[in-house]
OpenMM code with the backbone's topology and positions (N, CA, C; nanometers):
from openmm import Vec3, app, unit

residues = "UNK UNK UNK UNK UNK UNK UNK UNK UNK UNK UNK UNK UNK UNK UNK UNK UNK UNK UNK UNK UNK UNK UNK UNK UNK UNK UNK UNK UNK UNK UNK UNK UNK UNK UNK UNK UNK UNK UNK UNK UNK UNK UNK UNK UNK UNK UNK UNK UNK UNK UNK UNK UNK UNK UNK UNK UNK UNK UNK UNK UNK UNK UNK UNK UNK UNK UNK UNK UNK UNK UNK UNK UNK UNK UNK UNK UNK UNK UNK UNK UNK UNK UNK UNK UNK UNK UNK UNK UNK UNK UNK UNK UNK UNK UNK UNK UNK UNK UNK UNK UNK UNK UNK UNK UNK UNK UNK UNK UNK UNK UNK UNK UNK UNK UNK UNK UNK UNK UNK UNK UNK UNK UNK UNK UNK UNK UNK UNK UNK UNK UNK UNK UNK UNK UNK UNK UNK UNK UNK UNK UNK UNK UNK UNK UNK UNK UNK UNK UNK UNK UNK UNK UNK UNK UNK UNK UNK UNK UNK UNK UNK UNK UNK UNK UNK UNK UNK UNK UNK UNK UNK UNK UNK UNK".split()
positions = [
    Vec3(1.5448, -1.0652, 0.7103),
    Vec3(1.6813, -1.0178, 0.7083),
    Vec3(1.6901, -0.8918, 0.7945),
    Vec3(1.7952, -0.8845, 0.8661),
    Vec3(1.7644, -0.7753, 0.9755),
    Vec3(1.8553, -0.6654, 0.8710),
    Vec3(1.8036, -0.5779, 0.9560),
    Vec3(1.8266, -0.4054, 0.9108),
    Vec3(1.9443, -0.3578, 0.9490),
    Vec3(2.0031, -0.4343, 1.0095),
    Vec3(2.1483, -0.3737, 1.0801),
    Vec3(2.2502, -0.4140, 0.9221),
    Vec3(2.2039, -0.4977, 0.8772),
    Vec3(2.3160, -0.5383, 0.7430),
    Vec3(2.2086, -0.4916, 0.6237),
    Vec3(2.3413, -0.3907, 0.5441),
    Vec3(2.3053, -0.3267, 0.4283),
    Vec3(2.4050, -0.3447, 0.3185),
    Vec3(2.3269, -0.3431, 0.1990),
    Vec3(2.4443, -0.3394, 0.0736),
    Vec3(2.3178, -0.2669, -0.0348),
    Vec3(2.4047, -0.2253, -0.1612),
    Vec3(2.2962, -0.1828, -0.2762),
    Vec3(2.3146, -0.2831, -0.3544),
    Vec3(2.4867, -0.3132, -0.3956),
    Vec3(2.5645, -0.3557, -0.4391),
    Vec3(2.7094, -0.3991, -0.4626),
    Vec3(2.7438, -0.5293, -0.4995),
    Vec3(2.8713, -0.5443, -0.4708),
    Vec3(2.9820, -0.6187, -0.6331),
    Vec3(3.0778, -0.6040, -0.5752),
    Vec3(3.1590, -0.6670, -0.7017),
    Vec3(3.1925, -0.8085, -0.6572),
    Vec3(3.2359, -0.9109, -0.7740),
    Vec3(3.2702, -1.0233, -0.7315),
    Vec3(3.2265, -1.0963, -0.6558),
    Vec3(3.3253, -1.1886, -0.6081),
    Vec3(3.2799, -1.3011, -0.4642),
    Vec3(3.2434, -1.2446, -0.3752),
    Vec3(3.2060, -1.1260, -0.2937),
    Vec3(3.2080, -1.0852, -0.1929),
    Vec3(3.0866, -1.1275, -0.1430),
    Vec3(3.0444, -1.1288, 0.0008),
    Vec3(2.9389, -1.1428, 0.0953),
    Vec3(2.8284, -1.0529, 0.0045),
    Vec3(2.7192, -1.0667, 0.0810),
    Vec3(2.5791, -0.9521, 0.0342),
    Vec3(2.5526, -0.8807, 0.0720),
    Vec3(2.6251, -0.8633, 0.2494),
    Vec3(2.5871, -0.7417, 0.2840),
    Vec3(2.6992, -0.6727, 0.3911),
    Vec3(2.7192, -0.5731, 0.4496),
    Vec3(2.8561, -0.4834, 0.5357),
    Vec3(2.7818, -0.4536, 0.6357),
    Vec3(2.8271, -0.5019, 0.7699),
    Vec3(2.7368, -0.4466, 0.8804),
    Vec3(2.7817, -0.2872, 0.9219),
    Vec3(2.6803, -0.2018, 0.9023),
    Vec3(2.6844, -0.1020, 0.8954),
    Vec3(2.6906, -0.0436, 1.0676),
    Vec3(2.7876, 0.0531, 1.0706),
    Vec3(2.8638, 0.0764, 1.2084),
    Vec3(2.7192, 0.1223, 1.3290),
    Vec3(2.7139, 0.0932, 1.4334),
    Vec3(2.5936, 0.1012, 1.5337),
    Vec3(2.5619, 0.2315, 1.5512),
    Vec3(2.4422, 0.2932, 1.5613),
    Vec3(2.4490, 0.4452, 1.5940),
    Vec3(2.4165, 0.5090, 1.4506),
    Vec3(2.3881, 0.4299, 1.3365),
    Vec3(2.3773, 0.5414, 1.2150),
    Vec3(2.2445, 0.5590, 1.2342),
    Vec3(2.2137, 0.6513, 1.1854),
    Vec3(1.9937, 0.7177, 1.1424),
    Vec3(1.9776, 0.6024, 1.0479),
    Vec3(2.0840, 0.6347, 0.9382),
    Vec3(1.9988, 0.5797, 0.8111),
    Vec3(2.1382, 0.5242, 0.7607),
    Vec3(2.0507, 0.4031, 0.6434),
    Vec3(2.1283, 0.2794, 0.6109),
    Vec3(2.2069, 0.3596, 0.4704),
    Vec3(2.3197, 0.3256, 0.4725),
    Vec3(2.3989, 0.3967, 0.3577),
    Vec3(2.4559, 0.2991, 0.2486),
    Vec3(2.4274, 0.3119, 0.1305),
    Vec3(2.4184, 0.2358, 0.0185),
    Vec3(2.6117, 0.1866, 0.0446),
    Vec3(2.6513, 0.0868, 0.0207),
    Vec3(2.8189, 0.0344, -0.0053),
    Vec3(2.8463, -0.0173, -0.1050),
    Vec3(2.9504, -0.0178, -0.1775),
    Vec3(3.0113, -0.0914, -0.2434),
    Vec3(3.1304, -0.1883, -0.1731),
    Vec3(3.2074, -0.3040, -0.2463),
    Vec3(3.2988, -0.3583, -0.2040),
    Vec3(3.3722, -0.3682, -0.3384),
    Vec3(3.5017, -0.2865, -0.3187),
    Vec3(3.5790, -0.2728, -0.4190),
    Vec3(3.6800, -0.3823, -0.4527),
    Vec3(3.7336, -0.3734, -0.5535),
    Vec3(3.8315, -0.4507, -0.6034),
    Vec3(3.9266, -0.4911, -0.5341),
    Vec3(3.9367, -0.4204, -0.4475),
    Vec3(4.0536, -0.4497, -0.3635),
    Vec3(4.0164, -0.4794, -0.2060),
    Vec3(3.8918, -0.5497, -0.2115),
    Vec3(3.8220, -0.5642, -0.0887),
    Vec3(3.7850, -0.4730, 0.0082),
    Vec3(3.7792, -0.3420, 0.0383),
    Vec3(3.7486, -0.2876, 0.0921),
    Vec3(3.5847, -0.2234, 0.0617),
    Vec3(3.5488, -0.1902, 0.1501),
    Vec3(3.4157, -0.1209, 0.1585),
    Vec3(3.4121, 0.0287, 0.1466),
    Vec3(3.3282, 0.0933, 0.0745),
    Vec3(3.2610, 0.2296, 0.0786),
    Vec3(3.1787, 0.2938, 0.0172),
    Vec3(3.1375, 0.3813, 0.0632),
    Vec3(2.9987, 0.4481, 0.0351),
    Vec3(3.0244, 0.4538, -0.1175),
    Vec3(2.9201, 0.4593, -0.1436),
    Vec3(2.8653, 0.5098, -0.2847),
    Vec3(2.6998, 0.6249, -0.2835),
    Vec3(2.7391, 0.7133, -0.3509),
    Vec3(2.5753, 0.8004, -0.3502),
    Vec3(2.5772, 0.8801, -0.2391),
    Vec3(2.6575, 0.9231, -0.1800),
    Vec3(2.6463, 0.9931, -0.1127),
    Vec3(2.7571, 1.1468, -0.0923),
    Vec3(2.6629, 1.2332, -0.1285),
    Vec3(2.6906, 1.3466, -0.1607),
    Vec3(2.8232, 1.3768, -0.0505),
    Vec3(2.8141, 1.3508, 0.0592),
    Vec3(2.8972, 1.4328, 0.1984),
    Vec3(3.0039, 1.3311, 0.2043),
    Vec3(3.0129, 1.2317, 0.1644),
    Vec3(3.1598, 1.1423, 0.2070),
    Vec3(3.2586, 1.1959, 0.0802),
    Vec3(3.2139, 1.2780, -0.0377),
    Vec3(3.3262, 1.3456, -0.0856),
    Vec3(3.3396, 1.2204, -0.2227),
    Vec3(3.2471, 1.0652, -0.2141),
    Vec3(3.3172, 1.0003, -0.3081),
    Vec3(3.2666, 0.9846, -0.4088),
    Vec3(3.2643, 0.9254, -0.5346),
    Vec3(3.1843, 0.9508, -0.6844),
    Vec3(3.1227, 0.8258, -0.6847),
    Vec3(3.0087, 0.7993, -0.7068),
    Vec3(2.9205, 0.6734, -0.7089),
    Vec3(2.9397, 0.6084, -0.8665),
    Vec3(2.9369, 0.5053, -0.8431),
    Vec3(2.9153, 0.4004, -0.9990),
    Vec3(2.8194, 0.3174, -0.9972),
    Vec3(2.6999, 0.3199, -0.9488),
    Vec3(2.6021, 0.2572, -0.9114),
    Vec3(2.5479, 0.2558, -1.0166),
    Vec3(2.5694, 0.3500, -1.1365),
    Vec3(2.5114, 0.3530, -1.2553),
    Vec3(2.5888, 0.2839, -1.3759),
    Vec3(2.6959, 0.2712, -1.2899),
    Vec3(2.8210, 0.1760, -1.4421),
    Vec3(2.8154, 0.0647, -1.3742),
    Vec3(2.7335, -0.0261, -1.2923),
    Vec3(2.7431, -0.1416, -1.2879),
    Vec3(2.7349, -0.2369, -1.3870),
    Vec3(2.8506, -0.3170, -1.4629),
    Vec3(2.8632, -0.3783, -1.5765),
    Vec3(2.7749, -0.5155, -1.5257),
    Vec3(2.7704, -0.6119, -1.4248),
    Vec3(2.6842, -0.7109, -1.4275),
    Vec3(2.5528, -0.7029, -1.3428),
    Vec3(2.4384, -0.6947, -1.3399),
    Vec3(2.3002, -0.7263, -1.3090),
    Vec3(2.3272, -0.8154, -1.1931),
    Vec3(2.3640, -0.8905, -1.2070),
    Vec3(2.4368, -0.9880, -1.0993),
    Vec3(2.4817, -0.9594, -0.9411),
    Vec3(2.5306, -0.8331, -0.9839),
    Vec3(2.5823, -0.7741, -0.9132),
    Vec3(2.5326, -0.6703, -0.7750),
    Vec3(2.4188, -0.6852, -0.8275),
    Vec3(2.2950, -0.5684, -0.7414),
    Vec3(2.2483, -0.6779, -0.6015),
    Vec3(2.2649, -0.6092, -0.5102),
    Vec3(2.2104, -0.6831, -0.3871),
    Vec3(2.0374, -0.6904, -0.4254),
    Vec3(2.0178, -0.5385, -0.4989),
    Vec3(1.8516, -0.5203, -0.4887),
    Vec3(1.8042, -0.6427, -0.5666),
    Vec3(1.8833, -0.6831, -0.7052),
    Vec3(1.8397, -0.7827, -0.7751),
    Vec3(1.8526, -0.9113, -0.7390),
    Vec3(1.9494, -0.9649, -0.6618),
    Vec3(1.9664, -1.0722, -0.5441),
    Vec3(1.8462, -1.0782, -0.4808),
    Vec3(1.8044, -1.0208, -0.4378),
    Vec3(1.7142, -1.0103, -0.3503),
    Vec3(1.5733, -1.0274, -0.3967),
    Vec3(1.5526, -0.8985, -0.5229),
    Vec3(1.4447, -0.9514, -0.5707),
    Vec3(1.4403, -1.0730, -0.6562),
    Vec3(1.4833, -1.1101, -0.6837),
    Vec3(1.5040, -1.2959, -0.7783),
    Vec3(1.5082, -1.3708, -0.6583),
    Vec3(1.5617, -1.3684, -0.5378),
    Vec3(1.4665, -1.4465, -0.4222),
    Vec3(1.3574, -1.4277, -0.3821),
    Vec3(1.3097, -1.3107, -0.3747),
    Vec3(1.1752, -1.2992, -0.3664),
    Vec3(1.0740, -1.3546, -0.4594),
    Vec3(1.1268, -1.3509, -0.6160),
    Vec3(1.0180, -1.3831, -0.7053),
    Vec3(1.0525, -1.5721, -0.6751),
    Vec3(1.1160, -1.6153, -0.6599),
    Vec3(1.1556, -1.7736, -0.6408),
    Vec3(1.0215, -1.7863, -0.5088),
    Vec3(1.0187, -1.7554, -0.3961),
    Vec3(0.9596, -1.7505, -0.3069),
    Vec3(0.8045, -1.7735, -0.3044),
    Vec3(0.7955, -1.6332, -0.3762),
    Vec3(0.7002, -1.6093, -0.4189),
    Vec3(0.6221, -1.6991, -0.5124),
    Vec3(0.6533, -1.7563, -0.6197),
    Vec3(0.6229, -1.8404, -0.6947),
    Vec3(0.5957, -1.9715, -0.6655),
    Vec3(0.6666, -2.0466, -0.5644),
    Vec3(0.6847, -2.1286, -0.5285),
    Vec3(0.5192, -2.1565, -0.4118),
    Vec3(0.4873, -2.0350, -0.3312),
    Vec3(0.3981, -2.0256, -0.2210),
    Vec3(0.2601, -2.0240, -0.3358),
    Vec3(0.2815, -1.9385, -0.4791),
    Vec3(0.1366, -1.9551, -0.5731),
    Vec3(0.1380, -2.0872, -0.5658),
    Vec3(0.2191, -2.1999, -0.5547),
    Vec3(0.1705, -2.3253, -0.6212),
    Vec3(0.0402, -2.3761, -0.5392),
    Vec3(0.0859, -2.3708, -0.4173),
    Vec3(-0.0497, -2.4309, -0.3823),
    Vec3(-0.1822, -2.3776, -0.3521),
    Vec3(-0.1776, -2.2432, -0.4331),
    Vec3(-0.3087, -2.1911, -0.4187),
    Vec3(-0.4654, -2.2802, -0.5088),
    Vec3(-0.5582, -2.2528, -0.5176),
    Vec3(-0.6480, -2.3707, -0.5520),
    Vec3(-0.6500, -2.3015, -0.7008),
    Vec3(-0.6669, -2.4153, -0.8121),
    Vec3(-0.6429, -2.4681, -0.9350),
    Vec3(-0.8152, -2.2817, -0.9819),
    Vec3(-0.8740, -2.2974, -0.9221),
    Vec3(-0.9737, -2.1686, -0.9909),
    Vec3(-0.9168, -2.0375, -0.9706),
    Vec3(-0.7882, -2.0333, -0.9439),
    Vec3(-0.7283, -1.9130, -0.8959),
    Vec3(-0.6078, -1.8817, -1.0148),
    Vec3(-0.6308, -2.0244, -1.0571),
    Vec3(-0.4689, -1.9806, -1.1877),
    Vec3(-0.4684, -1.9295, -1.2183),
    Vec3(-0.5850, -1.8840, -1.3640),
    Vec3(-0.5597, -1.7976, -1.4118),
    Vec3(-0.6106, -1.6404, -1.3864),
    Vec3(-0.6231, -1.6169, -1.2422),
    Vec3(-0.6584, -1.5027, -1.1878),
    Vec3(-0.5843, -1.3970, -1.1009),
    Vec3(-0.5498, -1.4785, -0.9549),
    Vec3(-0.4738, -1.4157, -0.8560),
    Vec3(-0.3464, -1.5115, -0.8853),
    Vec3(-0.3195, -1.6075, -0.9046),
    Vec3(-0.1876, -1.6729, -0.9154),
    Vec3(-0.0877, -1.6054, -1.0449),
    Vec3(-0.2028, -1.5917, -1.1907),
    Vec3(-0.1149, -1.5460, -1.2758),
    Vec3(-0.0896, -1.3768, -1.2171),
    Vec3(-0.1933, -1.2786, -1.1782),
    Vec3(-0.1063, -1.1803, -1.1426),
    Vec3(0.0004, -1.1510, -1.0470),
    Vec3(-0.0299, -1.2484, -0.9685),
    Vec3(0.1102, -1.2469, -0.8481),
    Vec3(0.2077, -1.2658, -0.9325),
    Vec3(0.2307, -1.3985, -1.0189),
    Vec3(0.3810, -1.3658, -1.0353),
    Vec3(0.4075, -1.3302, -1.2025),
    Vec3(0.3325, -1.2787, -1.2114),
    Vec3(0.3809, -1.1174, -1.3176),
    Vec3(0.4386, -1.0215, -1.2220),
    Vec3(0.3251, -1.0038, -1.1335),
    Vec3(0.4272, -0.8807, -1.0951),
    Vec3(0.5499, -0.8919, -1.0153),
    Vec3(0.5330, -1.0025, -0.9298),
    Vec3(0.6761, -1.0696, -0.9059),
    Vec3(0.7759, -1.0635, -0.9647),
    Vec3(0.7526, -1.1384, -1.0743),
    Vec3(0.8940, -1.1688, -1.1600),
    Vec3(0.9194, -1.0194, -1.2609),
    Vec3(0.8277, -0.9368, -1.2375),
    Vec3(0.8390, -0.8067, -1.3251),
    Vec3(0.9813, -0.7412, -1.2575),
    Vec3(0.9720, -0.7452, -1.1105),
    Vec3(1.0951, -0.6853, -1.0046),
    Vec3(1.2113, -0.6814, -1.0891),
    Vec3(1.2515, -0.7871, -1.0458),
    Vec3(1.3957, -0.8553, -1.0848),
    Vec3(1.4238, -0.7864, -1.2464),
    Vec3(1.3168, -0.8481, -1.3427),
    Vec3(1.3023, -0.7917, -1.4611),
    Vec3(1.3595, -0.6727, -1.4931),
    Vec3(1.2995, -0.5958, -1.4326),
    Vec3(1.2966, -0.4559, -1.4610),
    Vec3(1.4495, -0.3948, -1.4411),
    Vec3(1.4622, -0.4530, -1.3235),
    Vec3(1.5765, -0.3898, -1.2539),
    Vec3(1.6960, -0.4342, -1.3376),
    Vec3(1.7156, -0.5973, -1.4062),
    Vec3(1.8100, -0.5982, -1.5181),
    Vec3(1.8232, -0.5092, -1.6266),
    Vec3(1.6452, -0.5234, -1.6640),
    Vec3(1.6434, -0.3771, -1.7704),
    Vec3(1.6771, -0.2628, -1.8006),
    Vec3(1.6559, -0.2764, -1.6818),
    Vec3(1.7622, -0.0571, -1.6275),
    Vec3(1.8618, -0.0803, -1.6166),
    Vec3(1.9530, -0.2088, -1.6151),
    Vec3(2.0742, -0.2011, -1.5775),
    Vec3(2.1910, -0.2173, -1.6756),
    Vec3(2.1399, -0.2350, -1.7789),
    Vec3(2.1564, -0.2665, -1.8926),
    Vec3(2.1106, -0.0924, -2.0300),
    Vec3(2.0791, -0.0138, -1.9316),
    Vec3(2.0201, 0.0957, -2.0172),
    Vec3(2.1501, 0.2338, -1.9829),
    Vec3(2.1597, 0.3162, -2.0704),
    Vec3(2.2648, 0.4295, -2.0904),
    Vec3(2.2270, 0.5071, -1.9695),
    Vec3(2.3257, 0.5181, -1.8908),
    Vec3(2.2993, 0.6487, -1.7502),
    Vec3(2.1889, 0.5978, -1.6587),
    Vec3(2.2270, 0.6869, -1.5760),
    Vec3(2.1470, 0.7146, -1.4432),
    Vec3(1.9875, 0.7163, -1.4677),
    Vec3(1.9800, 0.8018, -1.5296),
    Vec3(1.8257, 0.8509, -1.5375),
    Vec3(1.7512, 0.7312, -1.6106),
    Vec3(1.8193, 0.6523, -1.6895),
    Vec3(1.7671, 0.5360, -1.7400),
    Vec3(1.7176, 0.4293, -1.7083),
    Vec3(1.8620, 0.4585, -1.5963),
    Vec3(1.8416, 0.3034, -1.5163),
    Vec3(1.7402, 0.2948, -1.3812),
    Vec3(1.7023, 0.4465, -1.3353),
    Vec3(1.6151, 0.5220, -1.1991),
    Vec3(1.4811, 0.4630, -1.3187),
    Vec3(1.4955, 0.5015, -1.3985),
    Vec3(1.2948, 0.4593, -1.4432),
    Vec3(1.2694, 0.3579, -1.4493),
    Vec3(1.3658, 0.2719, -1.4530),
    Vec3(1.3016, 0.1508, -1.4775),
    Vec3(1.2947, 0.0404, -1.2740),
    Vec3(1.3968, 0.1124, -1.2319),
    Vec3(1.4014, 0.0935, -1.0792),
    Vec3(1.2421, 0.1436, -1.0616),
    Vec3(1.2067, 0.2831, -1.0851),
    Vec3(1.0899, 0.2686, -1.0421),
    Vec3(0.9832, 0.1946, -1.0772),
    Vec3(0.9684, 0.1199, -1.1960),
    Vec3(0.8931, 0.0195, -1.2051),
    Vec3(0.9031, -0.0850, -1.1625),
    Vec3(1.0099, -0.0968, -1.1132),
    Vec3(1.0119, -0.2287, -1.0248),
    Vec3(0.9459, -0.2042, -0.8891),
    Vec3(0.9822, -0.0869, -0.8875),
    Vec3(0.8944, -0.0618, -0.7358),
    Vec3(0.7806, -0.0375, -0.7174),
    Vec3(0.7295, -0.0430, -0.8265),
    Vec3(0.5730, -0.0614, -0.8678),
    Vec3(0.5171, -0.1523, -0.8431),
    Vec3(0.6166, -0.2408, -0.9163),
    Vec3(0.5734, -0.3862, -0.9052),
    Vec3(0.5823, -0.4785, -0.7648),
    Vec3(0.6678, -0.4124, -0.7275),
    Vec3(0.6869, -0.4874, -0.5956),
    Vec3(0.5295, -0.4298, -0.4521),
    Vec3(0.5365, -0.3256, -0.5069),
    Vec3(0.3605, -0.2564, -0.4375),
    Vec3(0.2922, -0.3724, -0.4667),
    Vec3(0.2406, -0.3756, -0.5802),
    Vec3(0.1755, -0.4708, -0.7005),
    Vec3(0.1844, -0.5878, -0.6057),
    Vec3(0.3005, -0.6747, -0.5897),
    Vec3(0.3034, -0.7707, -0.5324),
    Vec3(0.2671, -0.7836, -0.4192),
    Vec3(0.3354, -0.7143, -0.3307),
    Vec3(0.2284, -0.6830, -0.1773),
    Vec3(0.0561, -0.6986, -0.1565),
    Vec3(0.0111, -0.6015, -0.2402),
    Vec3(-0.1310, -0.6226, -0.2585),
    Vec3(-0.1789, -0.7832, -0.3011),
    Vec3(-0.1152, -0.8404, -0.4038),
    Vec3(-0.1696, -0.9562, -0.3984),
    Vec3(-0.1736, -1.0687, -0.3464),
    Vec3(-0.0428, -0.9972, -0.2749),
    Vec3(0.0222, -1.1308, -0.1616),
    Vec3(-0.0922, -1.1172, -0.0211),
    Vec3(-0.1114, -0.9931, -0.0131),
    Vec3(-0.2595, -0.9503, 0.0990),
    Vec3(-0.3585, -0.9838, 0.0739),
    Vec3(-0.3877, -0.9852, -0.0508),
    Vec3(-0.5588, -1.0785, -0.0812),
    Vec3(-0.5587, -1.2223, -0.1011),
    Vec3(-0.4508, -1.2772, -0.1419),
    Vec3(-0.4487, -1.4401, -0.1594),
    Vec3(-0.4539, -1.4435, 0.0366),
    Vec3(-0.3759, -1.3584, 0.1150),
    Vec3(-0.3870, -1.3950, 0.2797),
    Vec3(-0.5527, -1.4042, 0.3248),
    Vec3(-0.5699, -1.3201, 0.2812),
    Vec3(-0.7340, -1.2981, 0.3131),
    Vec3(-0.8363, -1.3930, 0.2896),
    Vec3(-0.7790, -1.3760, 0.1318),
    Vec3(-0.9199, -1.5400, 0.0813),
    Vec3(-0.8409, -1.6629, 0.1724),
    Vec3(-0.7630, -1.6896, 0.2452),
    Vec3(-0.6842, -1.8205, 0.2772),
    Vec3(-0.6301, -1.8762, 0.1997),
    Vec3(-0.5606, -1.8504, 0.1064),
    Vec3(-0.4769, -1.9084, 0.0346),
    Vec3(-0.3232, -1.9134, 0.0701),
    Vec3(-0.2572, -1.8537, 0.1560),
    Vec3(-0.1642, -1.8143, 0.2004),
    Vec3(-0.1686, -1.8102, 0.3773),
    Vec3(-0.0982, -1.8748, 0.4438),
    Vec3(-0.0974, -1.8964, 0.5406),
    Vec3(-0.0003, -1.7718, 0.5653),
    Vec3(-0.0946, -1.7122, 0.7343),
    Vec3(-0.0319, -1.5973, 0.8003),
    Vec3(0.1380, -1.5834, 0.8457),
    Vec3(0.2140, -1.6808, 0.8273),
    Vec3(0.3188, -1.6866, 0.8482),
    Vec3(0.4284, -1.6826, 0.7644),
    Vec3(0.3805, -1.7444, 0.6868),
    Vec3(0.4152, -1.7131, 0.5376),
    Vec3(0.4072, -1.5779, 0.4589),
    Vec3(0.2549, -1.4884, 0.5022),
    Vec3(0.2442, -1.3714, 0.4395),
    Vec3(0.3688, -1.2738, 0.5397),
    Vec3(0.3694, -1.3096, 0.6460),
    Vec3(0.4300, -1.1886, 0.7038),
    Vec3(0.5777, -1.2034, 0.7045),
    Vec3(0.6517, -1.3166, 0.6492),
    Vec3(0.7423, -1.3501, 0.6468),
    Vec3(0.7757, -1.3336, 0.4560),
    Vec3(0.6767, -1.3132, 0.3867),
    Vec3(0.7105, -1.2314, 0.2585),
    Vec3(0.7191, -1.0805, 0.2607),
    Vec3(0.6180, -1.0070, 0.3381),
    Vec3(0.5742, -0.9013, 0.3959),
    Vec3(0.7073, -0.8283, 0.4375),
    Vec3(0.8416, -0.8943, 0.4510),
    Vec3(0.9067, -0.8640, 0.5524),
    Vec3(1.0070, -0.8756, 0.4743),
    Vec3(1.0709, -1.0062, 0.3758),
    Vec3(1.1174, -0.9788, 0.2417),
    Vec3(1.0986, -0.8302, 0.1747),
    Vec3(0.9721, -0.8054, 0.1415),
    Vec3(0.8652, -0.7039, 0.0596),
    Vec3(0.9590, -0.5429, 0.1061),
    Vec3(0.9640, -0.5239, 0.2766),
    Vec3(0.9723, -0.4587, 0.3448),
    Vec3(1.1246, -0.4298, 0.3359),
    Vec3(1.2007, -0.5230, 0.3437),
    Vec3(1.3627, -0.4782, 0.2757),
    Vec3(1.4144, -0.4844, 0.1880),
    Vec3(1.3436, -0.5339, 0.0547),
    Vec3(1.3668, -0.4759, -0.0359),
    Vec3(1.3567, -0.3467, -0.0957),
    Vec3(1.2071, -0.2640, -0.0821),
    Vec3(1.1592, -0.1754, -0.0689),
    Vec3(1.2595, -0.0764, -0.0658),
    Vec3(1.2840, -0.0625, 0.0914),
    Vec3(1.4155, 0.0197, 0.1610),
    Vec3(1.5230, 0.0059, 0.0759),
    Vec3(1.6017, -0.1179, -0.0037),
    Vec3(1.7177, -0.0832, -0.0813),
    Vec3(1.6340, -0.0568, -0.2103),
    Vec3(1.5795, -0.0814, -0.2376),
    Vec3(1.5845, -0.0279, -0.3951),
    Vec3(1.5227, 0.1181, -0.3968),
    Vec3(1.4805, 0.1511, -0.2755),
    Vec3(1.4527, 0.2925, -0.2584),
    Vec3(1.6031, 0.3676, -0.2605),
    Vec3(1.6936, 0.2944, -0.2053),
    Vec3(1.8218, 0.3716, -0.1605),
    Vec3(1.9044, 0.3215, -0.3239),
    Vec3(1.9200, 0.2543, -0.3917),
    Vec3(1.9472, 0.2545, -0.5331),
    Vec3(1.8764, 0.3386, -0.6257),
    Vec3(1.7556, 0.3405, -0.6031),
    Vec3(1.6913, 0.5005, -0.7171),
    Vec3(1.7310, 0.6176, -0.6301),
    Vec3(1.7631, 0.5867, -0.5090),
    Vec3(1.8277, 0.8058, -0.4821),
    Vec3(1.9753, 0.8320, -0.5538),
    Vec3(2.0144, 0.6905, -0.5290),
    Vec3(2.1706, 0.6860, -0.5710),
    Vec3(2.1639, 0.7387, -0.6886),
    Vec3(2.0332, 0.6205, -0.7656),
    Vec3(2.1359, 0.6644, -0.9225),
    Vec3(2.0441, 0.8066, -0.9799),
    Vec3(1.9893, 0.8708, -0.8792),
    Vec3(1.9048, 1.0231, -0.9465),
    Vec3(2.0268, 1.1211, -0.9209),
    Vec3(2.0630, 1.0742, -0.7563),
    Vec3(2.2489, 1.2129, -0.7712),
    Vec3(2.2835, 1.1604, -0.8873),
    Vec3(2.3187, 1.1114, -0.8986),
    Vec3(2.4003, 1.0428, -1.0379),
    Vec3(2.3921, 1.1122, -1.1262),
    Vec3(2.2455, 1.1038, -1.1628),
    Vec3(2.1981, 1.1477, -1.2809),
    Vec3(2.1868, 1.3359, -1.3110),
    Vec3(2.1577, 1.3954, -1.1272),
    Vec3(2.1757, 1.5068, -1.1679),
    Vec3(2.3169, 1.6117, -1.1163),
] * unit.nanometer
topology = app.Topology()
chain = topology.addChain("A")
for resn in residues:
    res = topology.addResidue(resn, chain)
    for name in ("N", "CA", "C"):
        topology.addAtom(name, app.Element.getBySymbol(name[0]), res)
């Protein structure tokens, strides 16, 4: 998924992501409001108040979109690893896989900012977690190089938003 299109999160039917105007440094978290329009959220200098922390549906999170494709992905590529690996590198891959997504409902579902940032960071734990094992199943050959770098790369933009959803919801919080 290229880097030019960003979202944290959105309401409703809307698309997943707002192509963010050419020329920025850095990718700025959006919402898409009720009334279809786009704007920042979490960010101290545009003057506007973030709700990144009153998000009423889980559903709703690009980061969690994203990671619940990743853990689908992911899960799907353990299958054909070899049958002496089950209960070893296959079951920890997708623990920590499916921990992502997990987590990130968990926090989302928890009172305030600061609630919902701890448990973001365990997802981003987990998603480390996952990287590493997605690098050693490449190594032993269990995972074909095209495949790893094309999760690798998933891995790699998720990372970046759910990094930009725990800054959000820490202003938030302080």
């Amino acid at each position: 998924m290229p880097f030019d299109r960003f979202a944290l999160l959105v309401s409703g039917r809307c698309s997943l992501s707002k192509r963010v105007e050419e020329g920025r440094r850095a990718l700025i978290p959006i919402l898409r409001t009720s009334g279809g329009h786009w704007r920042r959220i979490g960010d101290g200098r545009s003057g506007l108040r973030s709700n990144v922390a009153e998000v009423s549906r889980y559903e709703d999170l690009i980061v969690w979109q994203l990671a619940d494709r990743l853990s689908a992905r992911v899960r799907s590529a353990a299958k054909s690893f070899p049958k002496e690996e089950r209960f070893e590198l296959t079951t920890q891959l997708r623990r920590a896989v499916r921990s992502i997504p997990a987590n990130i409902v968990e926090g989302s579902g928890q009172k305030g900012p600061r609630a919902f940032a701890r448990y973001v960071r365990m997802a981003l734990g987990s998603l480390r977690e996952t990287e590493y094992w997605l690098k050693e199943a490449c190594e032993d050959g269990y995972l074909a190089k095209d495949v790893h770098e094309s999760l690798r790369g998933d891995i790699r933009h998720l990372r970046i938003l759910t990094f930009r959803l725990l800054r959000a919801l820490e202003r938030k919080a302080s």
